[in-house]
N, C-alpha and C positions, 0 to 999 in steps of 0.2 A: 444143453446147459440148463441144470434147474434156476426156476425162479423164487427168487428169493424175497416175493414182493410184500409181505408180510411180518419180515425179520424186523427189526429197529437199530435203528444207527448207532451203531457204537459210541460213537462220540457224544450223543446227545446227554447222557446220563451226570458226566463228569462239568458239563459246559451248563446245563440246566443248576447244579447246585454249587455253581459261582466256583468251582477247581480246575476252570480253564487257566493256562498261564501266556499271557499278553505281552507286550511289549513292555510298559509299565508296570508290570511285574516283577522290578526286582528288588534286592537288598539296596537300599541307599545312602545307609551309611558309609563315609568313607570316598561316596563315588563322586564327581565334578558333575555340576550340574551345566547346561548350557542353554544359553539363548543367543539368537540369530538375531543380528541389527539390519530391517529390512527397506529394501529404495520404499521412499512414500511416490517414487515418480515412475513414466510407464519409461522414459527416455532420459537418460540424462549423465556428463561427463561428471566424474566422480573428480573435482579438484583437490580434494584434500579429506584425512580422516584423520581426526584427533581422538587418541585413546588414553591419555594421560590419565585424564580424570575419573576414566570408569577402574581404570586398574588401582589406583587408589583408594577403591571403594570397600567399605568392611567385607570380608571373606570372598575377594573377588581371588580366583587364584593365576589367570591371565585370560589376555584378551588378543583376538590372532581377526589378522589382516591375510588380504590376498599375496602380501609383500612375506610371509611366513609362510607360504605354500608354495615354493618355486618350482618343487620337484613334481607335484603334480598336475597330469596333463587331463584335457577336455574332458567335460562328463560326457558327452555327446559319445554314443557308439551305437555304429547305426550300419547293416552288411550293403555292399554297394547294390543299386539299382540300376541299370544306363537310362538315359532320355534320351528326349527326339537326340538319331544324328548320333548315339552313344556317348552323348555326354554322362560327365560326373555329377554326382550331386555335389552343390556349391555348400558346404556344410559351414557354417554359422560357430564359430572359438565360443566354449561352456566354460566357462572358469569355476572351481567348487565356491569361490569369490569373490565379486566382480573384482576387475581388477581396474579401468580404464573407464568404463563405461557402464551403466545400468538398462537392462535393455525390458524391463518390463515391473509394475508394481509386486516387489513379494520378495523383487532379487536379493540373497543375502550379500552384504557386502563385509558385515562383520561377525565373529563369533565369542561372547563374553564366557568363562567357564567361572564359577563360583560354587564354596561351600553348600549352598543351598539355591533352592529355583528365586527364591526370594528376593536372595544378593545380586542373582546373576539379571534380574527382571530390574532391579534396581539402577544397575551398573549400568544395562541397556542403555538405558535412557541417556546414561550421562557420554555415550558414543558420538561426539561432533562428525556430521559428514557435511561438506560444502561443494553442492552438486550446483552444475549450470545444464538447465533443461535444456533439452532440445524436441524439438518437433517430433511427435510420435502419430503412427498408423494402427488403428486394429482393427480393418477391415482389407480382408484378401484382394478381393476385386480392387479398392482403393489403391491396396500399396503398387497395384502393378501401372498404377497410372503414371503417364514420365511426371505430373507434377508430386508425386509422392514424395515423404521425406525416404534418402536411403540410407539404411540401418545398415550395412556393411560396406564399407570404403570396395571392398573385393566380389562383391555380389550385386550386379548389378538388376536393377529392379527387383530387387526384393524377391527374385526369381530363383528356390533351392534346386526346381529339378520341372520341367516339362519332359512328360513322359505320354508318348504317342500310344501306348498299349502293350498289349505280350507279343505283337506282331506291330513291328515298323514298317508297313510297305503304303507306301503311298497309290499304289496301284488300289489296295483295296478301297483308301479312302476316297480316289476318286469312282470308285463302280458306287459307294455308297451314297454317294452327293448326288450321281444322277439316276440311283432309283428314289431316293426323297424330290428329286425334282421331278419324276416322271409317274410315280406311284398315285392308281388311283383315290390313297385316303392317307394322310397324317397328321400323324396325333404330337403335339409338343404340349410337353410343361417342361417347366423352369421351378425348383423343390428346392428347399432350403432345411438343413440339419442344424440348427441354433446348438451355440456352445452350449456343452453340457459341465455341471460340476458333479465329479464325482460321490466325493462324499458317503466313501464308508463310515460303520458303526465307529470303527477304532481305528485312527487319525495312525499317519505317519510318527515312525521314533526310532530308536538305536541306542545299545549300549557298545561304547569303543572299549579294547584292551589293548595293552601292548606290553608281551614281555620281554627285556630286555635281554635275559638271558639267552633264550633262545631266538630272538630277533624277530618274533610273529605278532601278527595283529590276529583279533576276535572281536566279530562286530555282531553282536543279538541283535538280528532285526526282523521286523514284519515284513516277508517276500511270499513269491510265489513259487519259486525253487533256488536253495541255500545255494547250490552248485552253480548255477547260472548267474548270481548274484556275486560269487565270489568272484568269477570271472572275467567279469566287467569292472569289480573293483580293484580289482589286481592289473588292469589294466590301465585304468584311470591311474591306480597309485604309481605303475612303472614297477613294480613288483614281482617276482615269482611265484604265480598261484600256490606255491606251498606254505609261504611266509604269511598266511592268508585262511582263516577260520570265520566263517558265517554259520551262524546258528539260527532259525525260525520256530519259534516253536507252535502258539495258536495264533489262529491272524483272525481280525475281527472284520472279515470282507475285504473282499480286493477287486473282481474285476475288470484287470488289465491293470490299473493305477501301481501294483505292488510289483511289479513284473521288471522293472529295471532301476537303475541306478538314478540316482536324483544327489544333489551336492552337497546335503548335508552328511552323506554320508564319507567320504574321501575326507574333509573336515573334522569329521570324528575320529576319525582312523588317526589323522595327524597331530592331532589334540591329545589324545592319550598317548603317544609317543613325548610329545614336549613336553606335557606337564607330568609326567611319568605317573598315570593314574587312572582307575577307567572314567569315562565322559558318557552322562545320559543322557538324553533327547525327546523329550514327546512333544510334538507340536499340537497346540490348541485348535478351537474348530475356524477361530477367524485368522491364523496361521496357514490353516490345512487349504483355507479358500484363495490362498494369495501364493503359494509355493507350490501346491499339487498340480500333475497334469491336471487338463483338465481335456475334453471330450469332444468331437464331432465336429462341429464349425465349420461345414461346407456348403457352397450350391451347384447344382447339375442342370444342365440343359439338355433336356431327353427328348429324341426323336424317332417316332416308330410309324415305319411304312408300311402300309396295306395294301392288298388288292381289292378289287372288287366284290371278293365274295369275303376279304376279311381275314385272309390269311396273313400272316405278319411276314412281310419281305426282309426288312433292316432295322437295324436299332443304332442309334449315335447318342454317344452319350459325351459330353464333354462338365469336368468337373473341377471348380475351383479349391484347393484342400488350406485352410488356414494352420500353417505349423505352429504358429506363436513366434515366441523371438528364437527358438534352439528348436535342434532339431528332436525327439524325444526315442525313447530307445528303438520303437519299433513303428516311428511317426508316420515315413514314410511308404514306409513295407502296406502299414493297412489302407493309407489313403489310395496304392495303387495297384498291387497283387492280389490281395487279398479284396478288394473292392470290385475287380476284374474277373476275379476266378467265378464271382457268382452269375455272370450271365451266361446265358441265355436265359439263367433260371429253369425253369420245367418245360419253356415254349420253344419250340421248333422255330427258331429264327437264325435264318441261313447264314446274314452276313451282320458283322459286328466292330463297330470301330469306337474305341474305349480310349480317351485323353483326358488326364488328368494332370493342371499343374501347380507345384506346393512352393506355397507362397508365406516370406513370412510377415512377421507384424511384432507389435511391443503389447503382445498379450501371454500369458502362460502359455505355455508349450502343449501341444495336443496330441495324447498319446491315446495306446490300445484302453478301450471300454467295452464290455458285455458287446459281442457283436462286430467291432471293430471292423468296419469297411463291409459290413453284410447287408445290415441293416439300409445303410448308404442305397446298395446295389438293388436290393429288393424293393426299396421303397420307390426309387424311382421306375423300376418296374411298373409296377403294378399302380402307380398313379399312371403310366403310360395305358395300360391294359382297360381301366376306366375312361380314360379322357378318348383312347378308339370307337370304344363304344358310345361314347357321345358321340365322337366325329362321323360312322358311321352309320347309327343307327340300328344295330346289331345288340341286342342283348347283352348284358357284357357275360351271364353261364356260358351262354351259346358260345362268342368270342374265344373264350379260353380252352374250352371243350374244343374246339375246331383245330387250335395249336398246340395245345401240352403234346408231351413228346408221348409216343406211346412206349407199352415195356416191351414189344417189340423191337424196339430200338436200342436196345441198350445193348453191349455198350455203346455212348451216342459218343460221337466226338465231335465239341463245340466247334464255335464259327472261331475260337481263340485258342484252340488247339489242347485244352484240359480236355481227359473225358470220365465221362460219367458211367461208374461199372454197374449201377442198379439202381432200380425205384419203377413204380409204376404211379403215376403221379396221375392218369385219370379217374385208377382207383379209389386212389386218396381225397382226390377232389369229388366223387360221389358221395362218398364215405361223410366226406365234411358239411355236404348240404345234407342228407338224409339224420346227422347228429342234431344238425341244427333247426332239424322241420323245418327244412326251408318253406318248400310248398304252403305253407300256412303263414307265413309270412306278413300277405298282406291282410291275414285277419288280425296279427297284433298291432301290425301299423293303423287299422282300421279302428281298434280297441284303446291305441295312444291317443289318436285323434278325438273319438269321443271323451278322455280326458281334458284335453285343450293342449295335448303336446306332439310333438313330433318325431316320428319313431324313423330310422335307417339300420339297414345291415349294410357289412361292406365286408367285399372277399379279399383277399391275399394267399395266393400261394407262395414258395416259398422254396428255392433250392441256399440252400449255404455250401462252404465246403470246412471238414472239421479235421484235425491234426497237424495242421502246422507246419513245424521243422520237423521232421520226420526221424532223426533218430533219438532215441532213448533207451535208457539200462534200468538193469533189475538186479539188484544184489540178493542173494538169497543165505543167509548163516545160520548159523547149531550155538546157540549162547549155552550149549545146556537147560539141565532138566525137562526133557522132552517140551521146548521149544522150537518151531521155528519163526525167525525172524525175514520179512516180507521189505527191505531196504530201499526204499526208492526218491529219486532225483525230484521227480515233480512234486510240488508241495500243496497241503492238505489247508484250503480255505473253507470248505463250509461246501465239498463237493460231495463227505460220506467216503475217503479212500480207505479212508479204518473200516469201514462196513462192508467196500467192495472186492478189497485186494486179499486178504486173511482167508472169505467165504470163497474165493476164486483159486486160491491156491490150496485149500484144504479138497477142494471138490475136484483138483485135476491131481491129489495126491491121492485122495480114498480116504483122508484121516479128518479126526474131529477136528473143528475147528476149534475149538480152545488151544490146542497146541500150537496156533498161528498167531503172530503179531504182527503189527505195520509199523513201522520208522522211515521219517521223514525229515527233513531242516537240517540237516549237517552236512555240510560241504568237504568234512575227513569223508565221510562213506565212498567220496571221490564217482559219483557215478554218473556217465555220459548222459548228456540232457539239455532238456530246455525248462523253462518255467511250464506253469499250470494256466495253457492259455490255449484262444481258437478251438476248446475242447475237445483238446489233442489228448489229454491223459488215461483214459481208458484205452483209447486207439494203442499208442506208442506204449504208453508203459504197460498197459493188458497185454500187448503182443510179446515186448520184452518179459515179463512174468513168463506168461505160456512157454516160448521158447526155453529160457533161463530154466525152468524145472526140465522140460526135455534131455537140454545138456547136463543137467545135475543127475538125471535119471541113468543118463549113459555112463556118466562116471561113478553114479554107484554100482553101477553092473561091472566094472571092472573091478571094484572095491569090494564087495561081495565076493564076487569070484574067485579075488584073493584069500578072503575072509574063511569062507565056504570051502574053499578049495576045491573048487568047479572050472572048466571049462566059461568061460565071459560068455559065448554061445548061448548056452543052457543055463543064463542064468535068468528069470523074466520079474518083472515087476509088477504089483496091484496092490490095492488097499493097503498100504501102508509098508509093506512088507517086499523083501528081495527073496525069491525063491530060486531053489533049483529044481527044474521044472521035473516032474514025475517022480518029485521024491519029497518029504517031507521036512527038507533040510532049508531052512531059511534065517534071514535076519530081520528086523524091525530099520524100519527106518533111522529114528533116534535111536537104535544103539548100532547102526551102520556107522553114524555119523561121531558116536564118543568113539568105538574103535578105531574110524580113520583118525582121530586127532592122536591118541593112543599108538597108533604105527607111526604115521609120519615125524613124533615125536623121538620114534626109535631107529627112524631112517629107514623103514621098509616100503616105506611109500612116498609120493612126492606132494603131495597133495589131500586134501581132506573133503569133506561133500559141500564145502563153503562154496557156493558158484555165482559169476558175475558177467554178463554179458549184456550186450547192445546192439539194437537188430535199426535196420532201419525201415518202417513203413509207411504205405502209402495213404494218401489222403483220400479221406472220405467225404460223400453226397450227403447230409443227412437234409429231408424235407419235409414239406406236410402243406396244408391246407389251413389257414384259423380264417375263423368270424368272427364280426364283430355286432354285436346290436347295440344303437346307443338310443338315447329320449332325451328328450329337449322340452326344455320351458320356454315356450318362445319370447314370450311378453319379461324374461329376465336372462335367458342365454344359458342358464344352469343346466349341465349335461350331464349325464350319467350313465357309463357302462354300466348296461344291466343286464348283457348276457354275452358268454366269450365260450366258442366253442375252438378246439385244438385237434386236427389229427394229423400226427407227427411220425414219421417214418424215422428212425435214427438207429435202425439196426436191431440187431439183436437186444431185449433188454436185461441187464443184471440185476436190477433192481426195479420192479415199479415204484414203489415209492420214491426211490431216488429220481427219476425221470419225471414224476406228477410234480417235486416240487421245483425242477429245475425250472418245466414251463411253467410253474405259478410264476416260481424268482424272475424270471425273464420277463411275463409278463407285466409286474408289478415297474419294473424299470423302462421296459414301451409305454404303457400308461403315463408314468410321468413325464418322456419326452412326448408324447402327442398332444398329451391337457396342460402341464406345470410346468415343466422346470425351463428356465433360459437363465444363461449368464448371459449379464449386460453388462458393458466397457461402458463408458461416458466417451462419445468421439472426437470430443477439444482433449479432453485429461489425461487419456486410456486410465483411468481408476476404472474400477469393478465396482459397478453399482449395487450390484448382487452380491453382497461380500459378506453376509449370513443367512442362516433361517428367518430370519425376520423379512428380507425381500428375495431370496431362494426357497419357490414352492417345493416340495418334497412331497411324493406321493405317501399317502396312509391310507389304514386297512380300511375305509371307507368307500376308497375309491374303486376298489378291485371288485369286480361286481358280483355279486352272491351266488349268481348262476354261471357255474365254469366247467366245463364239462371239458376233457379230453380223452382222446382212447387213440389206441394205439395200430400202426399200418406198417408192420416190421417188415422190411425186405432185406435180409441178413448183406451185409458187405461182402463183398468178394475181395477184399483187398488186405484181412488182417486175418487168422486163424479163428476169432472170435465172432465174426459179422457183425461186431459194432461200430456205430458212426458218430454217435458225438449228439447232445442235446440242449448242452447249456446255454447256445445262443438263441437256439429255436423261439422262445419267446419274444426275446426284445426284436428279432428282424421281421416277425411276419406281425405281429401290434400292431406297427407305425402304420403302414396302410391300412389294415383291416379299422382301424378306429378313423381314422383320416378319410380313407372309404366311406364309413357305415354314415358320418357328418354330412360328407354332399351327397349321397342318398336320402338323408331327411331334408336337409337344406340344399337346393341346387346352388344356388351362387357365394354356395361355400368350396364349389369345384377348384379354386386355386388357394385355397387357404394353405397358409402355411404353419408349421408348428411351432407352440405350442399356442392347442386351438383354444385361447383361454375365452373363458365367461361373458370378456369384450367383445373379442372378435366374433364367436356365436352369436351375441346378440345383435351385433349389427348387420350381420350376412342374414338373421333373421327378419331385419328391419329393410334390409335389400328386396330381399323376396318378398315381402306384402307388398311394399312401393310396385315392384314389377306386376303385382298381381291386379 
């Protein structure tokens, strides 16, 4: 496969001189504007809501209640799981508005639509709701306590799903309790994932349609795949997905947050049915911080047994997952499959017992983010993998070097039953000390110190697993004039599919790539899939591509053959072109494709070179090694990434460029949960104390440290026709330790620190250390 690592993004050209089209982006005249009337409370019975007075209001056009939405059902859609014992997950009633009850600060209870944002921001106000509070939890561990308050009459302890692991056998959990009780060395920490708020560039919105005529809704909205998006709302609404059009067109960052349904949108949809007109939506940024999923919010209790010489016997991981008050589209999927599929990691550790239970609370809902349950898995990793080597005394190079699984082993199959089809992961790990001069190491520590500061590296390796749901489609069509068009499910945030897919089907067809286009966001294209998530899209939709032209190639060989008036045999395919092989008699691609429309027009054929198909593949390892170097001010706690090294295995690659900045973007979002960002509840109120940029850190280009070096350790996949495996998470799961690491290497009695290590906490773990000294 050439590389293309020097091309330029397609997209960038149009999106640099402001010709991106957004959510917000559209005609307004004509159209209803909306605002959402939202709980001020984290808990509380909704007694009554008076709207008299806002529908009264100049250019208000109406105002809808949860009592106006009777035909639609839970936003919540979420594929089953079993827990211990096969139970069900206790799933938590989503109303698109509350109806009964308010189960967290942000919930919308009402929807004003007016003339203008103005009227409708006006009208808001004048919405009476006469709520009686009730007792609210937002912390996991709390809600499971019997004094907790309980949030569902039907669920008791606030308990959606205890799930004992990918394997239920109680046999192995006891062989694991008594080699942690008999194992010459272990290592525990106790790691904490602080909620995250997401916080893309460009906020959630929608524009609703509804024609009467033909009885269809159209909802423009910001997602991750139109198809996958329609599907869920055609569900929510009780609807048949045809009666049903979602359009996406540019998304200003997503991340996981854009990936499912959320209840402003079912509301929208029913809005512009009632008031017979379309309904806009952009939600503001102290909106986006009160209604948006929001991120992570868990703790883990990690345990790793050793032997004497330091080889790793067992790992126990047990982890509490905060859902908020609902459950979110793919909530529990990441806190427990997806969180699970990544151990062993790269180490040889025989046995493995993986328990995680999701709990909820009267906080916002906590969905898939950059990483989604990877991060989680590695991190408490690799804080296990340091705290051995304290508990031992062992090195921690040495430690890891003694366990990573070798490429001998491959394929390995885990203590949890995934396996793993490639990597050589002690390669990678040389690779990453030798980028990083390590060896010289402690001459810059030695060179910080003559500053008056404090220098550490910290390691992290790093397995994920990357694609997902496994099946996805590729539409491939002739719109004319020696076009083709490149039609696909998963959708285009800021990944470069315009840059990838056009240069990837032009190179397995022989023709220039001008003659390729990429289309994305519409949910007519009808094509099998998932969103653009787990960095499943190259995987899944690269294979379906690949495939899809194979099948298109066969059916131009029969189409030809007719054309040509050849034997199908003797017909063969290259650069662009259908021949008859040993003779000089051929066709062009694009004019294979205007004759087929041209026959089957005329009934001589069934069919045309238009081809669509859906494969399903398998999931992939991608991995790597990063460093981390950080300096310290001790006498003020000010820290500073001032050197990040990356070596990432993730397959085959199609792009370097595309891959350089997926690990910057990844890293830029580790950085800010290891230094900055935390969402804070208040624990009397559940309000969001963090409820803008003014008390929500956000990492800037300051932070990211000017010396970044990554290079690459490709060990093609065995699992897709492409050998690629996915990179987008790669930065944010191997950060968190490597920066977490590189801290209690300068600072020891920052050894249990947890995230985010802000400028306090530094400075008093640095105040710890001289006291001890």
């Amino acid at each position: 496969m050439p590389d293309h690592h020097n091309d330029p993004r397609v997209e960038d050209d149009a999106l640099i001189r402001g010709r991106g089209k957004f959510v917000d982006d559209v005609e307004k005249q004509g159209v209803g504007h909306a605002v959402f009337v939202r709980s001020p409370h984290a808990h509380a019975r909704i007694v009554s809501i008076a709207t008299d007075e806002a529908a009264k209001m100049p250019g208000v056009i109406g105002v809808l209640t949860a009592a106006d939405l009777p035909g639609i059902g839970t936003v919540t859609r979420h594929p089953p799981i079993p827990g211990r014992g096969g139970a069900k997950i206790a799933f938590s009633h989503r109303p698109p508005l509350a109806q009964h009850k308010v189960m967290h600060v942000g919930e919308a209870v009402a929807m004003v639509v007016a003339d203008t944002l103005t009227a409708a921001l006006d009208a808001a106000e004048q919405v009476m709701v006469d709520y009686e509070e009730l007792p609210s939890v937002i912390d996991a561990r709390a809600a499971l306590q019997p004094d907790a308050p309980q949030l569902f009459d039907t669920i008791p302890n606030n308990l959606a799903l205890d799930w004992p692991g990918p394997v239920d056998d109680p046999a192995n959990v006891d062989a694991i309790e008594q080699i942690l009780q008999t194992a010459a060395h272990v290592a525990r920490v106790t790691v904490t994932h602080q909620r995250m708020v997401m916080a893309p560039m460009e906020m959630r919105g929608g524009t609703a349609g509804y024609d009467a005529k033909t009885e269809r809704y159209t909802l423009r909205v910001c997602s991750q795949g139109a198809g996958p998006m329609r599907d869920m709302l055609a569900a929510i609404m009780g609807i048949d997905r045809s009666a049903l059009r979602v359009i996406t067109e540019d998304v200003g960052g997503a991340f996981g947050l854009k990936s499912g349904a959320y209840p402003e949108y079912p509301t929208l949809l029913a809005a512009a049915k009632i008031f017979g007109r379309k309904i806009h939506w952009m939600a503001n940024r102290s909106e986006a911080f009160n209604s948006d999923n929001q991120a992570r919010d868990n703790v883990t209790v990690g345990e790793l047994a050793l032997d004497e010489n330091g080889k790793f016997l067992a790992l126990r991981a047990r982890q509490v997952q905060n859902l908020g008050a609902y459950v979110a589209s793919a909530g529990i999927q990441l806190a427990t499959n997806n969180y699970a599929r990544c151990f062993p990691a790269v180490y040889d550790i025989p046995k493995l017992d993986i328990g995680v239970q999701c709990v909820y609370t009267n906080t916002l809902p906590t969905g898939p983010y950059r990483g989604a349950g990877r991060p989680e898995a590695n991190y408490v990793i690799e804080r296990l993998v340091d705290e051995a080597a304290r508990v031992t005394g062992i090195d921690r190079v040495t430690l890891r070097r003694r366990n990573l699984i070798p490429a001998s082993a491959m394929p390995y199959k885990t203590a949890i039953g995934t396996t793993f089809d490639s990597g050589e992961f002690p390669e990678i790990f040389d690779k990453a000390l030798t980028l990083a001069d390590f060896d010289n190491f402690d001459k810059r520590r030695s060179e910080s110190e003559a500053n008056g500061k404090l220098r550490g590296l910290g390691l992290s390796c790093f397995l994920e697993h990357s694609g997902g749901v496994p099946n996805e489609g590729a539409y491939l069509t002739f719109p004319g004039k020696d076009t083709l068009m490149v039609n696909l499910n998963v959708g285009n945030t800021g990944q470069g599919h315009a840059t990838v897919y056009p240069r990837l089907v032009a190179e397995k067809l022989g023709i220039d790539v001008v003659h390729v286009k990429h289309k994305s966001g519409d949910s007519d294209l009808d094509i099998k899939g998932s969103p653009s998530v787990a960095s499943r899209s190259t995987i899944t939709a690269g294979t379906a591509v690949v495939r899809t032209i194979e099948a298109m190639i066969e059916k131009g060989k029969t189409l030809a053959a007719h054309v040509l008036e050849a034997d199908e045999k003797d017909i063969a395919y290259a650069s662009g072109a259908f021949t008859v092989i040993g003779t000089d008699r051929q066709i062009g691609l694009f004019d294979l494709a205007a004759k087929a429309v041209e026959l089957k027009d005329k009934g001589e054929v069934t069919d045309t070179l238009d081809t669509k198909l859906d494969v399903d593949t398998p999931q992939t390892f991608p991995n790597g090694c990063h460093i981390a170097e950080v300096e310290i001010e001790p006498e003020t706690g000010e820290l500073a990434v001032v050197a990040y090294y990356a070596v990432d295995d993730c397959g085959v690659m199609l792009n370097h460029k595309l891959v350089h900045g997926q690990v910057q973007g990844g890293l830029a979002q580790g950085i800010g949960q290891a230094l900055l960002e935390n969402a804070v509840y208040d624990s009397s109120s559940g309000q969001l104390v963090t409820g803008s940029f003014m008390d929500y850190a956000m990492p800037r280009a300051h932070h990211i440290p000017s010396l970044l070096r990554d290079d690459a350790h490709p060990v093609p996949a065995t699992t897709n026709p492409l050998g690629v495996k996915g990179v987008g998470e790669a930065g944010t799961t191997a950060s968190l330790a490597a920066i977490m690491n590189a801290i209690a290497d300068a600072v020891p009695t920052a050894a249990h620190m947890d995230m985010p290590a802000t400028i306090e906490k530094v400075w008093r773990a640095c105040q710890e250390m001289q006291q001890a000294e």
